[in-house]
PLY file of the C-alpha trace (Angstrom):
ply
format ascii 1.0
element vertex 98
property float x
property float y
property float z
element edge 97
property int vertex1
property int vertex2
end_header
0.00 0.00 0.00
1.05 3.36 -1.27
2.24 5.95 2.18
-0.11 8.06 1.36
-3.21 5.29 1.23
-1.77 4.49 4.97
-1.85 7.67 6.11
-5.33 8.45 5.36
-6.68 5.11 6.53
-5.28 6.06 9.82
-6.59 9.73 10.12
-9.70 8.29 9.13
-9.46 5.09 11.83
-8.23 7.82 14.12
-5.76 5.44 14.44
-2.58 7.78 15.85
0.00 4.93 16.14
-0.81 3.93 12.81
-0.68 7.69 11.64
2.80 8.45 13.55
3.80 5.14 12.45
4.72 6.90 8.59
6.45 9.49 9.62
10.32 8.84 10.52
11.69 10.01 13.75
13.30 12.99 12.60
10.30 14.30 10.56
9.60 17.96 11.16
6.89 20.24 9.58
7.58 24.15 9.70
4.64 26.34 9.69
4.43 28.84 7.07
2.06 30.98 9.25
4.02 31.40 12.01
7.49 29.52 11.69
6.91 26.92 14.46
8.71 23.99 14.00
6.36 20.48 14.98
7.65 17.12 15.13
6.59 14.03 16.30
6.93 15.27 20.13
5.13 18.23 19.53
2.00 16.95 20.75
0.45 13.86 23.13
-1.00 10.98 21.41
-4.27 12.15 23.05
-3.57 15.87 21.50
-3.13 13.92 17.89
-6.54 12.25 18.73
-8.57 15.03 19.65
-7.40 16.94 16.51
-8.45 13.46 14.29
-11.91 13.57 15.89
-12.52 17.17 15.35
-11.19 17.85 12.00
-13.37 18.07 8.97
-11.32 17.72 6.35
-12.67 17.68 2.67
-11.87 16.83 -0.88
-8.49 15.31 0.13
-6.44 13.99 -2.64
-3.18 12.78 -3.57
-1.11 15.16 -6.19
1.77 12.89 -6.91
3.27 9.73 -4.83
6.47 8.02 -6.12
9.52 6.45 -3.97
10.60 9.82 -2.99
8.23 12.11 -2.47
4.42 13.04 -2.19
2.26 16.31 -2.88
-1.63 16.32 -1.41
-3.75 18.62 -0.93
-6.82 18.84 0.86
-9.45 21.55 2.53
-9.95 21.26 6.66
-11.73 23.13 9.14
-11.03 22.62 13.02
-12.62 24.16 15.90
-11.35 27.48 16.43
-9.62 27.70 13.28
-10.70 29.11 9.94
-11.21 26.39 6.88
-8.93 27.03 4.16
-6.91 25.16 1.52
-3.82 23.21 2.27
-1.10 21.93 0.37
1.51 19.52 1.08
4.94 18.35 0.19
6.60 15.02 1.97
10.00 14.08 1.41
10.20 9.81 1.93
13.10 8.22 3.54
13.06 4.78 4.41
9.36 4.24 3.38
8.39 7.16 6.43
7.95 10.90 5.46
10.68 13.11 6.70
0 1
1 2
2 3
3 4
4 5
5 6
6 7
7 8
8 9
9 10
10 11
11 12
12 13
13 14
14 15
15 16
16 17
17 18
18 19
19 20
20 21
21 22
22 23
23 24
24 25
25 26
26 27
27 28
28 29
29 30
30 31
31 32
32 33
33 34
34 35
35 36
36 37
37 38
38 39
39 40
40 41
41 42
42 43
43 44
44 45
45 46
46 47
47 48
48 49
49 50
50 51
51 52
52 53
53 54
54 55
55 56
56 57
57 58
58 59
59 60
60 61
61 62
62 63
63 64
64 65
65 66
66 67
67 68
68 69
69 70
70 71
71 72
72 73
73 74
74 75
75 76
76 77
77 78
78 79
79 80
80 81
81 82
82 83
83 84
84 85
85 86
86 87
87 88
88 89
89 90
90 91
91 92
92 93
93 94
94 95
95 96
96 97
């Protein structure tokens, strides 16, 4: 199965071991917003949860996957937040996004 295809199976289980599980240990996201780094111990696995539960996220699609790297996009609204548009870029090393 594809990364991505795991990946959304798990946000959609709300499964967050499953969901951490493809993301290497040394993953990091920077936020364009406001510069804040996140990585995986950024947040509790109950945190991760909550956000799973609440998020609404629509018309969520895969760009382009190969053995190197994926681009998704996808539209999500969470409590407190506005909805807007999001766009993504993963780097893959060792089968895991970095």
């Amino acid at each position: 199965m594809a990364l991505y295809s795991k990946m959304t199976e798990a946000w959609e289980n709300h499964d967050v071991e499953a969901y951490w599980a493809c993301f290497h240990p040394d993953w990091e996201m920077t936020w364009h917003s406001t510069g804040k780094v996140t990585n995986l111990s950024s947040m509790s696995a109950e945190q991760m949860k909550a956000i799973m539960e609440n998020a609404d996220i629509k018309n969520r699609r895969c760009i382009y996957e190969n053995d190197d790297i994926l681009g998704a996009a996808f539209a999500c609204r969470l409590p407190k937040w506005n909805q807007g548009r999001h766009a993504a870029c993963f780097v893959k090393k060792r089968r895991a996004f970095i």
